[in-house]
N, C-alpha and C positions, 0 to 999 in steps of 0.2 A: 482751529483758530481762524479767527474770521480779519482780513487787513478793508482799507478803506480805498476805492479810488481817488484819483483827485478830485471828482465829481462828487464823493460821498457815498456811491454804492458800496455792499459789499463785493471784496476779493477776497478770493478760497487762498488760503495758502499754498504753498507746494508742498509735495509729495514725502514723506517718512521714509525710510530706507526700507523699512516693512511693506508699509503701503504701496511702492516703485516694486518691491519683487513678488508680491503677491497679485497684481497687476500683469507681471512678466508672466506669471505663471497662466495667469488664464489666457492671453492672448496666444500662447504657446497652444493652451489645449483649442482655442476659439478657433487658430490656426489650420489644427490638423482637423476637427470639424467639417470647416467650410472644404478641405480638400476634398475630405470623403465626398462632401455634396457634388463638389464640381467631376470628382471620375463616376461616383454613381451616376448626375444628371447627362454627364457625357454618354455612357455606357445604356442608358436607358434608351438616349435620343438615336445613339445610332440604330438601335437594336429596333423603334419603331420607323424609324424614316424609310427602311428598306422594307415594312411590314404596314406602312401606311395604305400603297398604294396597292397591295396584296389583299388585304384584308380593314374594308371599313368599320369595322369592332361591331358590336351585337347592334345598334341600330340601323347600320349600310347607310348611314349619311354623311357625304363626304361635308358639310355644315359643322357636324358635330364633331370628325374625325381633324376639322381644319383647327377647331375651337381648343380642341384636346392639347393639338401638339402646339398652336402656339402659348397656351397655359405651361406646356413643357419648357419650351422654349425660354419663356417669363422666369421661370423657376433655376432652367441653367444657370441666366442672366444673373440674377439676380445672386447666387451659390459664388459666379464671379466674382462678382463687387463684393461681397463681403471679404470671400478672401484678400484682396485687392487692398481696400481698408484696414484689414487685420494686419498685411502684410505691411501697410506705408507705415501703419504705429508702430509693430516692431522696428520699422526702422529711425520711427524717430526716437525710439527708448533707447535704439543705438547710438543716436548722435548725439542724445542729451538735450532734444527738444520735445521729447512726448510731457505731457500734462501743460503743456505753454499754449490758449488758444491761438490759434493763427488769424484773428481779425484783431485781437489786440493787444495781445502779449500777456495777458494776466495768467496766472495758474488756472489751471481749468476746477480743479477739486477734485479730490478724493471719491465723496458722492457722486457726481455725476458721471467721474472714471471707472464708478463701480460698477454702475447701471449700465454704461457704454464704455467699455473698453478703449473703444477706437476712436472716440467722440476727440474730433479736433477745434472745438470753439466751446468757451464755459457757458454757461446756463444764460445768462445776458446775451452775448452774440446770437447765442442760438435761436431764442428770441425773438431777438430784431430780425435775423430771417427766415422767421418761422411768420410773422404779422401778415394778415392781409394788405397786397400791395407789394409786397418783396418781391413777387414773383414765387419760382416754385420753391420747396422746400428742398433743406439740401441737410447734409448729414450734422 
C-alpha cells in the first residue's frame, strides 16, 4: 500500500507484523555474520602485523606488503561498520523506531528494508543524499 506525502510523492507504508519479524530475523543472522567478519578480520590482522615485518610475502616488496595490509585494514573497517549499523537497527526495532527514516519520518518500506536491513532513510531521502552536490554518500 502505497500513502501520499503532503507534497504528492509516494509514502511506503509501515511494516506488517510478518514483515517487522522477518526483518528481525535477518538482522539477527546479518548480525552474527558481520561478527564473524570482525573476529576473523581481527585474527587475520594480528596474525600478519607481527609477520609483516618478518616476511615481505612472495614479491619482497615492502610497496606491496604496505598495499596488502591496508586493503586488510579497509576490510576490518569496514566488517566494523556494518556491525555497527546492524547493531543501531536492532536497536531501533527495539525501541519501535526501525522502518521510520530518520530525515523525515515517513515509513522507510518493506522493499527497500528488504534489500537493506539496516537502511535508516526511505528511497527519497536516500536520494536527495545520494545527488551530485550532497557531498559524500552516506548509508
Amino acid at each position: 500500500m502505497v500513502a501520499r506525502h503532503a507534497g504528492g510523492e509516494a509514502k511506503a507504508s509501515p511494516l506488517s507484523p510478518a514483515e517487522r519479524e522477518e526483518l528481525r530475523v535477518r538482522l539477527v543472522s546479518l548480525r552474527a555474520r558481520a561478527e564473524a567478519a570482525v573476529t576473523r578480520t581481527q585474527g587475520e590482522l594480528k596474525g600478519e602485523d607481527a609477520q609483516l615485518f618478518r616476511d615481505l610475502g612472495p614479491t619482497g616488496d615492502w610497496a606491496v606488503a604496505e598495499a596488502e595490509f591496508e586493503r586488510d585494514m579497509a576490510g576490518a573497517a569496514q566488517a566494523r561498520d556494518v556491525l555497527a549499523l546492524v547493531k543501531a537497527a536492532e536497536q531501533r526495532m527495539h525501541s519501535g523506531d526501525y522502518g521510520s527514516c530518520e530525515d523525515c519520518g515517513a515509513a522507510i518500506g518493506y522493499a527497500r528494508l528488504s534489500a537493506s536491513p539496516a537502511a535508516i532513510r526511505c528511497v527519497a531521502c536516500q536520494g536527495a543524499r545520494e545527488r551530485p552536490g550532497r557531498g559524500s554518500l552516506s548509508r
